[in-house]
C-alpha positions in Angstrom: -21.3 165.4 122.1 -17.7 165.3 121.0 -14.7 164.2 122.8 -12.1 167.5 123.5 -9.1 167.3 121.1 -5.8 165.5 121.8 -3.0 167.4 123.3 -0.1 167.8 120.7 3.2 166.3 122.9 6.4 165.5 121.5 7.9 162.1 122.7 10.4 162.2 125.8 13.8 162.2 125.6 16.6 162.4 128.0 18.7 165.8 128.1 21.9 165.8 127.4 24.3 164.6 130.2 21.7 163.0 131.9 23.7 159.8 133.0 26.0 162.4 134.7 23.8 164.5 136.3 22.2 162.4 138.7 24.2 161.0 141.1 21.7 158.0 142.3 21.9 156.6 138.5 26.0 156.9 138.0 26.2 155.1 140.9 23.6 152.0 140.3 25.9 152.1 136.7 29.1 152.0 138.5 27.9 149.3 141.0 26.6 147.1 138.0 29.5 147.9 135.7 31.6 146.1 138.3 30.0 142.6 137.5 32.2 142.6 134.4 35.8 143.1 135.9 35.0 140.8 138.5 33.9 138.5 135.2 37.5 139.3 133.7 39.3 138.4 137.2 37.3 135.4 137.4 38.5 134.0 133.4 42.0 134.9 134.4 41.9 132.6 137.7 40.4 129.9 135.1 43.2 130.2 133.1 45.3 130.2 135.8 43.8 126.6 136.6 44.4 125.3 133.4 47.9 126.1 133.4 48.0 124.7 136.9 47.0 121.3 135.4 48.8 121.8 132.3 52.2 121.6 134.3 55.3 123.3 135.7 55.7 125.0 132.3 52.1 126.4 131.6 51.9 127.5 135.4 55.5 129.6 134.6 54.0 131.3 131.1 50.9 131.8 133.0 52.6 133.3 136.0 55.1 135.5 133.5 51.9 136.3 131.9 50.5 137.6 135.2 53.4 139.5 135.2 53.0 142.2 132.2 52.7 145.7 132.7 48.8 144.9 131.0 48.1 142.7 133.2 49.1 144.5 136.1 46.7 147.3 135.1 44.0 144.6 135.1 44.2 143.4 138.3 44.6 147.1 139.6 41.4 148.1 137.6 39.8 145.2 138.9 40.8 145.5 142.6 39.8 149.4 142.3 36.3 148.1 140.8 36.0 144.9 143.9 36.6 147.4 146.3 34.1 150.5 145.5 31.9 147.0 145.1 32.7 145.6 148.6 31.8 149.8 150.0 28.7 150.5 147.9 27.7 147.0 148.7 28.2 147.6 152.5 27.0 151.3 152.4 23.4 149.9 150.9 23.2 146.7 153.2 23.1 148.6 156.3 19.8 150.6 154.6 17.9 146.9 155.2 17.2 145.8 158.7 17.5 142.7 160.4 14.1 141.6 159.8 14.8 142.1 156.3 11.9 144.8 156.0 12.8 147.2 153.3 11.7 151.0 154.8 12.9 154.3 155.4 16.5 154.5 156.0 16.9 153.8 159.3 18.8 157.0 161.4 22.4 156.7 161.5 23.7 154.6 164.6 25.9 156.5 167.2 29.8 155.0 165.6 31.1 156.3 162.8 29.7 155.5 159.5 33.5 154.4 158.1 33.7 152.2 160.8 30.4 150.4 160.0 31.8 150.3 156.6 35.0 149.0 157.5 34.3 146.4 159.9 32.2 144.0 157.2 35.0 144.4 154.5 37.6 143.4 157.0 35.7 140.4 158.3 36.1 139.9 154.5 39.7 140.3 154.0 40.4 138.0 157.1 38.1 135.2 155.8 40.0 135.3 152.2 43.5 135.2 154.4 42.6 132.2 156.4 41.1 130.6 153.1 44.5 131.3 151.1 46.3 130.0 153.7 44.6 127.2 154.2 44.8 126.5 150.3 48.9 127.3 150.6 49.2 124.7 153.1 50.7 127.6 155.7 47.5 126.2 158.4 46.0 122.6 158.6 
């Protein structure tokens, strides 16, 4: 008795545009993606250290750096990147309940969905005020 013959296939491939086309992929992209501005911010505030301990003229250059139209498109590329982080990161943490069981998503609660976005991020914000504050010697 002989086995049937192979089907012929040709290998997968991905059509074109398929990154763009689904929406639940772009987005996982654009939430990774975000790891290295926030990598970029974070060697900038190094070298903003180092100049700190270099003395009053490396904190100046540094500070003048900080100050270039290039850098200034940085930081806004990199606030615009912290922030969709800081709302996509929200936006999936409410899909995981307290008991940290990962299910269906839950039905929506009866406030508004920007308002359950908006409440974590400005717990957030205020923590990062009272901690730069704190560091600028305006409290304690």
């Amino acid at each position: 008795m002989s086995s049937p013959a192979r089907t012929r296939t040709l290998p997968a491939r991905a059509p074109d545009g398929w990154i763009f086309r689904y929406s639940h992929y772009r987005n996982y992209i654009l939430f990774a993606a975000t790891s290295v501005f926030m990598a970029i911010a974070c060697v900038v505030l190094l070298f903003g250290v180092r100049a700190l301990a270099g003395g009053e003229q490396a904190w100046n250059d540094y500070l003048a750096a900080l100050g270039s139209p290039a850098m200034l498109l940085l930081n806004s590329v990199v606030l615009l990147f912290t922030l969709y982080f800081a709302l996509r990161f929200g936006w999936v943490g409410r899909k995981i309940p307290a008991g940290g069981k990962i299910g269906p998503i839950p039905l929506a609660p009866p406030v508004p969905m920007a308002l359950l976005g908006l409440v974590p991020i400005g717990g957030f914000v205020t923590l990062w005020i009272v901690v730069l504050l704190v560091l600028g010697g305006a409290i304690l």
